[in-house]
Each structure stands twice: as structure tokens, then as C-alpha cells.
N, C-alpha and C positions, 0 to 999 in steps of 0.2 A: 377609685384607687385600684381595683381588684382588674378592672378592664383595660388599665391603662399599664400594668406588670404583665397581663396577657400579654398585649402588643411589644413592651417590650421584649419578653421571652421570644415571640414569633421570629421577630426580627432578629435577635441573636440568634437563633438557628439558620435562618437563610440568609448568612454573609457570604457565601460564598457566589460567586459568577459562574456560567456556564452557557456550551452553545445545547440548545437546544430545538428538537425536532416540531412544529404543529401543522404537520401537513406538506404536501407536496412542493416544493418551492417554498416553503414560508418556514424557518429556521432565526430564531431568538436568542441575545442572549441575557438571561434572566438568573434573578437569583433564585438561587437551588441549597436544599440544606448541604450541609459539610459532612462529607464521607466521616466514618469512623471504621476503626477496626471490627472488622467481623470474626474472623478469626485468629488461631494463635499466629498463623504466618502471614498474616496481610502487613502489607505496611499502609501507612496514608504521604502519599509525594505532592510536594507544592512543586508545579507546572511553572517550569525556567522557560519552555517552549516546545510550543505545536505544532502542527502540519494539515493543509487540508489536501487529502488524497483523492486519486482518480477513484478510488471503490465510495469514497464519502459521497461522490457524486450521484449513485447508485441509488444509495437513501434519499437525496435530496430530491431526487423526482422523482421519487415512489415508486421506485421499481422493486423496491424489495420487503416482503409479506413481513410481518410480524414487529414494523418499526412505530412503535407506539405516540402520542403525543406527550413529549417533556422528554422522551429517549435524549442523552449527549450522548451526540457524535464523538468520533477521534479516535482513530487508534496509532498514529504518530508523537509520541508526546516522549520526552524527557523532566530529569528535574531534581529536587534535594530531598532525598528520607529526613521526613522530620517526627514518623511514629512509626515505631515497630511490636507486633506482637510479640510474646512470649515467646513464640517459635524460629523468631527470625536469626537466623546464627550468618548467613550468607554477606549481609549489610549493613552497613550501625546509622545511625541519625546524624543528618550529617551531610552522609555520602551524595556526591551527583552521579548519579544513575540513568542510562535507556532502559526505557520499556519495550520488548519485543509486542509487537499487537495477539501474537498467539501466548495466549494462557495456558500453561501447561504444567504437569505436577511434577514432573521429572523420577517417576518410577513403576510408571505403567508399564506392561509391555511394549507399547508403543517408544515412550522415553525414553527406555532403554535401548531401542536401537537408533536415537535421533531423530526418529521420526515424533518430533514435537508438535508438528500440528494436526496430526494426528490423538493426539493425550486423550485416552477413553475417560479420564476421571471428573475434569471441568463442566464441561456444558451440560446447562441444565434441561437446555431446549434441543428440540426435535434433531436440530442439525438441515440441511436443505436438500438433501436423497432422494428422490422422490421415491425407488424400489427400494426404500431401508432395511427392509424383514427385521429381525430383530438386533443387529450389531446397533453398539452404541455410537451416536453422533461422535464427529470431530473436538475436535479439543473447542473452547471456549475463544471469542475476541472482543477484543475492548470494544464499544460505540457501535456494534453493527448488527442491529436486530436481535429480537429475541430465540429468532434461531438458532444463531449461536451465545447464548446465556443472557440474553440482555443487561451485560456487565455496563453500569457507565463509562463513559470516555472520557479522551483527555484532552478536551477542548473547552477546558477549565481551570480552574485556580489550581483545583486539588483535586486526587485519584485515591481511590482505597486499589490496591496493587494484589491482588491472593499471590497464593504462592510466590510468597518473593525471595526464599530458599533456591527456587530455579529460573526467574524471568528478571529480575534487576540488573543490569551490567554497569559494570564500574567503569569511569571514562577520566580520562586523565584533566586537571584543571590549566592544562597549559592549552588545550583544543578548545576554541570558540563553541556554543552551544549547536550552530548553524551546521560544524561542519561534521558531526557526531550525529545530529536529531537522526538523521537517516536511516541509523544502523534500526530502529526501531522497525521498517517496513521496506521500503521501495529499496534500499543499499541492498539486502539479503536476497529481497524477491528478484531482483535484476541477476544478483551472481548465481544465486540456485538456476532462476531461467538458461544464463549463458551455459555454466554445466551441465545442465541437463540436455542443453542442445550439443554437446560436445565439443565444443568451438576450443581451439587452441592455436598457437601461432602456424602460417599458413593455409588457415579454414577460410572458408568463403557461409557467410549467413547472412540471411534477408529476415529483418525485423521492420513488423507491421504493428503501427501504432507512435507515433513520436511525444508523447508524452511523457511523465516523470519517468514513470519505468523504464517503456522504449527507449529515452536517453541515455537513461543509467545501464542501460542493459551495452546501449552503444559503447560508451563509455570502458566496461568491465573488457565487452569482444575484442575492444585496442589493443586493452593493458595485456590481454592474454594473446595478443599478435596476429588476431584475426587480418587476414590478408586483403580481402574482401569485405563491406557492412554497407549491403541495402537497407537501405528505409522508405516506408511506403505510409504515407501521411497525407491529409488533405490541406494543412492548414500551413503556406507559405512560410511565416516568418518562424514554425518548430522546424521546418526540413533545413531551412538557411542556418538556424543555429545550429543542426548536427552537422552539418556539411561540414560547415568554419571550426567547430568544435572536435569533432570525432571521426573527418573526413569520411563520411559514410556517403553512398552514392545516392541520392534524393529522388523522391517517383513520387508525384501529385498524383492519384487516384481519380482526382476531382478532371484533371488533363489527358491522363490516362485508363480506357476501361479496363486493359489486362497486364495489370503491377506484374503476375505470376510470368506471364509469356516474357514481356523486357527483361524482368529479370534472367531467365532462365536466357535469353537470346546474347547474353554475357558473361556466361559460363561456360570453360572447357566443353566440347563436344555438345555444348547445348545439353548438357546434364542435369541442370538445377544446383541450389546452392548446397551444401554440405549441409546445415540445421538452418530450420526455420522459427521465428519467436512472435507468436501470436500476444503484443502485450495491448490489444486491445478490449477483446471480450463479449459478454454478450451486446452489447449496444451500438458493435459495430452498423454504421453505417450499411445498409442490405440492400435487397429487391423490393420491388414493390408487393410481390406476394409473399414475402416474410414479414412485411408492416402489416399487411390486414391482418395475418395467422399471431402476430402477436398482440392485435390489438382485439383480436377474438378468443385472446389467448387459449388458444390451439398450439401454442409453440413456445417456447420461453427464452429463446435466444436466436439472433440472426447468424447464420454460419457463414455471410458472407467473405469475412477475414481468415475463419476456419478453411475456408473451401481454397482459398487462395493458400497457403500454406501448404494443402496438400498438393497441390499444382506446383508449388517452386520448390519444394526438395526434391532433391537427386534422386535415386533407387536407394534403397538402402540406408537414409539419411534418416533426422530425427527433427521433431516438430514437437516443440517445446511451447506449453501454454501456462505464464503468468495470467492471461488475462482472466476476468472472471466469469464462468457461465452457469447456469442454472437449467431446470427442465430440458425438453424438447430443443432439437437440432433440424431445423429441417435441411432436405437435400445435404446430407453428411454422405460425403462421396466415402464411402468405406469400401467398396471395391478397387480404386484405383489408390487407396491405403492399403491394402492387399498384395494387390499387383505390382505395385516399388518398392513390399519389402519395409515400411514406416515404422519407426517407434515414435511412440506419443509419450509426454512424460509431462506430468500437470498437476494442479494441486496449491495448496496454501503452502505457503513459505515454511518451513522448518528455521525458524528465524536464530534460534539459541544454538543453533549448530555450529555457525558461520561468523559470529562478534570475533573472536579473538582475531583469525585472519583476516577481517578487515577492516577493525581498527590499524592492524601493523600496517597496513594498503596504504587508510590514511596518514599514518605516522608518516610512511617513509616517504610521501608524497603522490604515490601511484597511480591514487584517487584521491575527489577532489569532487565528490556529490555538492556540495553546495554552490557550485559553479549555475545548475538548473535554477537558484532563486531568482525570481523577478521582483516578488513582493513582498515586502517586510510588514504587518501590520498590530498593532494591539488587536489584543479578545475582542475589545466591546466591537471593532469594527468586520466581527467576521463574517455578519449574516450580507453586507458587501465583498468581503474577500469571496463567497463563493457564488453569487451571481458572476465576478468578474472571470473567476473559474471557469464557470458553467459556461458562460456563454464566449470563454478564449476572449476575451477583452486585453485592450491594454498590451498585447503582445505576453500576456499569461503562462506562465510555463509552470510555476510552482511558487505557492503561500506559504509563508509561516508566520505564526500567532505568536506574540508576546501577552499573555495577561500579567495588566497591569502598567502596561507600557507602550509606546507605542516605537520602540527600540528593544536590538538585542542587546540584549548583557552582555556584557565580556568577562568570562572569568578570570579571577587573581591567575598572576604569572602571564598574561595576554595582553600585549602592548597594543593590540589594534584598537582603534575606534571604534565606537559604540555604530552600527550601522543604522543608517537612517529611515522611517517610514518613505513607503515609498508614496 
């Protein structure tokens, strides 16, 4: 009897689902106990819908130290407060809420100037610096190693959310879940990218990378009347959909060995473009002597998309980096960043900065991020959503998770149809 009330108990602790990490390519989803409140400002949110992102790829091949076995991935996730700390004055149970992926306390020094993902107060781990001296790591992120706090993610039922006095954003119930998830990551990180590269109507910019971001980055360079928008991709059927979608001028990599020279052979005076948007990162595709050096690890990132970037801006111009990099750069041409005069501007998304103005983006029609979905699927089938990911399957551009379904919801006041697995 006494054995048999264990098992029960056990079982009521692990109701809930989640993706989880055991190794390199091998990703489960398993039940996992149910977050609780930790503290007074945490909330705990039931997960309406998820995303798997280009950086979750990162984990999933093991590229990234300190990602444990049973870690959940996610840090794109929305959904309903259905518990709030004693602390929580911001949001009531209830509310349908974005999670920004940067956890942040909102009164650090950092905070206080916006710079949110920066927040000295969150992470509890090292941070990935490699000359840290003593300054405190970056702010904390959902799902992504214990570098940055080994906070669970939201590629689950349910999230325990810290400070949710400054990361919960309220979203209106007449916006489908699809066309809002975004503002959690890739919406932000794409419009910080475009301003940071200074693009405005008339600019000419060359973005390397066509995936979710590089899309959305496409995307944002339009609406802000960019005149010119290279994109420099390997994979056919992403360049065909910026093309069609966001008239950008298409450069196979795979066809072409110098993306930097064409480009440049299309600009006034052969100047180069105005900003460049590196939203690829360390995994770019490289030389064959930055595979050994990273498979010696002597180096921790390939600069071959960095290097280009400094090649296709103008003098003077600005080279803007979404993508994500880590350690060692080999052959980082910093002389001829020198010599044009470059500004570099890079970094995690400041995500809470940027919600208000582009939700009104979305409202007034502007943007239109979930335009990128290909694949609509339930939780249980995610540890398939990111093989097909991984390996650009299926004509792959961008997953999103329903747990519990294998349809998105549609909120009250939303006349659309329930959208289909794909």
C-alpha cells in the first residue's frame, strides 16, 4: 500500500511535458516535475506556444559548454499567467503574456539605461567571456546553458518566469498567438540588428544569413525603406523566399566564392553597402583551416561571414552582429576595420526595450513575422521539428510548438481558423 502511494505521488509531481536535452542530437520530450514559484516575483505561465530557434540549434549539437542532460531548451515561448508571487504587481492570472528570452531585474544599472541584456543581477553562471576579470556576467536566458543561469525553458507546458514585474508583456486577445510569439526573440533581435546597422529609407545593406532572423531582419530593412537588401545564403529555396517576399537581391555562396566583391560591384562607386548584418554566427560555414582549429579547439568560431562583412561595407559604414559568437576569431581582419573607419555594434537583444513599438508595427499591419512559419507542430513532436530544422528539410524556415496540440489556438475575438499541423 505504502509503495503503491509512492508511485502515486511520483507521478503527480511529473505531469508536466518538456523538450528536453541528453546529448548531442538526442533531445526528448519527457515528463519533468511542474515549475513552482521561487520567488515573490516569479510567475508560473502555461505555454499557449513555442518556437525552435537558430541559437537552440547551437545546444543541439553540442556546441555549447555547460548544457547539462535533462536541460529544457526554449527561450521563444508565450502564454497565460496562471500563478503569481506575492511580488507580482506588473501582471494578474489570467493575462496572455510574451516572455522576452533575456531575464532581467529592471533596476540594475544596466536596466536603467535599457540595456536589459546586460542585467548584472540574474545569472548565476559564469556568463561565456572568456577575459572576464571580475565584472559580473550578462543578464540570465531561458533554455540556454548554464552559462547563462541554467533557467529552464519554454519548450514545455509550463515556465516558472523570475522577475515578472519586468519581462511579461501583455498582448492583445484579438492577435493570433503566431503572429505575437516573435516579439519574445527573433522580432527584437532582427529590429535592434537593422538599427544598429543604421539602415533607414534610402540605405543600401547586405545581410548574410537567410534564416529566421536574416528574414526578419529583411523584413524590418523594407518597412524602414531600405533602398537596396542583399542577402547572401546557401540554401535555394530561403533566398527564393526573400526574394519574392522582401525583394532582396539573392547571392548563393555555394555558386559564388566572393558574396563581399558582387556585392560591392553594385554599389555607387563600388563603395560597398551602407551596414552590413552578420545574422549568421559562429557556425558559419568557413575554410578548411578554421574546421581543423575548431575541431582542435584552438578557436571557437569561424570568421568566415565576419570576414565578409568587413569586405562589403563602405568606409565608414557599420557592421552589425545578431549572430552568435563565442571564443577565438581566427583571421579577424581588424586592420582593414581600421582602415574603412567601421563601427561594430553586437550583443544579446535588449528585448524589453523594443515590445511596445512593435507590437504597434504589428497592429497597424507593418510587420507581419509570422509570414516566416513553415511548420506548425504539437510538443510531443519536437525532437522531429528540430532534426527537420537542423538539417533544412522540408523547405524549413521556422517551427512553432503547440503543447498539447497539434494546432494553434486562436484567441477569443480571432475569427481565423485554427491553423493546421503541418
Amino acid at each position: 500500500m505504502i509503495s503503491l502511494l509512492i508511485t502515486f505521488l511520483i507521478k503527480k509531481v511529473e505531469t508536466m511535458r518538456a523538450l528536453t536535452y541528453h546529448g548531442a542530437h538526442d533531445v526528448r520530450v519527457d515528463n519533468v516535475p511542474d515549475p513552482t514559484v521561487q520567488d515573490s516575483d516569479d510567475i508560473i505561465l502555461r505555454v499557449t506556444a513555442t518556437a525552435i530557434c537558430g541559437s537552440d540549434l547551437h545546444l543541439y549539437r553540442g556546441k555549447i559548454p555547460t548544457v547539462e542532460s535533462g536541460d529544457i531548451f526554449g527561450h521563444e515561448f508565450m502564454g497565460i499567467v496562471e500563478e503569481t508571487g506575492s511580488a507580482v504587481t506588473a501582471v494578474s492570472k489570467g493575462d496572455r503574456v510574451v516572455i522576452p528570452f533575456v531575464i532581467a531585474c529592471g533596476s540594475c544599472f544596466f536596466c536603467q539605461q535599457d540595456l536589459y541584456a546586460a542585467c548584472e543581477t540574474t545569472n548565476t553562471g559564469r556568463g561565456a567571456i572568456l577575459n572576464k576579470k571580475s565584472i559580473p556576467p550578462g543578464a540570465a536566458l531561458f533554455g540556454f546553458s548554464h552559462l547563462y543561469g541554467g533557467v529552464p525553458g519554454g519548450q514545455a507546458e509550463y515556465v516558472r518566469v523570475p522577475k515578472a514585474n519586468t519581462g511579461p508583456f501583455k498582448v492583445p486577445g484579438t492577435l493570433a498567438d503566431e503572429k505575437v510569439l516573435f516579439l519574445s526573440d527573433i522580432l527584437p533581435t532582427a529590429y535592434q540588428a537593422v538599427l544598429n546597422a543604421e539602415i533607414k529609407s534610402g540605405s543600401s545593406v547586405a545581410i548574410y544569413g537567410a534564416g529566421p532572423v536574416g528574414l526578419l531582419c529583411a523584413a524590418v530593412a523594407q518597412m524602414l525603406g531600405a533602398e537596396r537588401i542583399f542577402m547572401v545564403d546557401h540554401h535555394p529555396y530561403r533566398l527564393a523566399y526573400a526574394q519574392k517576399t522582401y525583394g532582396v537581391i539573392p547571392i548563393n555562396f555555394d555558386e559564388d566564392d566572393d558574396p563581399a566583391d558582387t556585392i560591392i560591384q553594385q554599389t555607387p562607386g563600388k563603395r560597398g553597402v551602407d551596414g552590413v548584418i552578420d545574422a549568421v554566427g559562429f557556425e558559419a560555414k568557413g575554410s578548411t583551416t578554421e574546421t581543423v582549429l575548431a575541431a582542435l579547439k584552438l578557436e571557437g568560431s569561424s570568421g568566415k561571414a565576419l570576414r565578409q562583412c568587413i569586405a562589403a561595407v563602405r568606409r565608414g559604414g557599420v557592421v552589425s552582429v545578431p549572430g552568435v559568437y563565442a571564443g577565438f576569431i581566427h583571421g579577424f581582419l581588424f586592420g582593414d576595420a581600421f582602415d574603412k573607419g567601421l563601427t561594430f555594434r553586437m550583443g544579446q537583444t535588449h528585448v524589453q526595450k523594443y515590445l511596445p513599438e512593435l507590437l504597434e508595427f504589428i497592429e497597424a499591419g507593418k510587420l507581419a513575422p509570422e509570414a516566416i512559419i513553415t511548420h506548425r507542430m504539437g510538443l510531443e513532436d519536437a525532437a522531429e521539428g528540430y532534426k527537420i530544422f537542423d538539417k533544412k528539410q522540408q523547405d524549413c524556415r521556422k517551427i512553432i510548438l503547440t503543447p498539447g496540440s497539434t494546432t494553434i489556438a486562436q484567441p477569443v475575438g480571432n475569427d481565423m481558423d485554427a491553423v493546421p499541423s503541418t
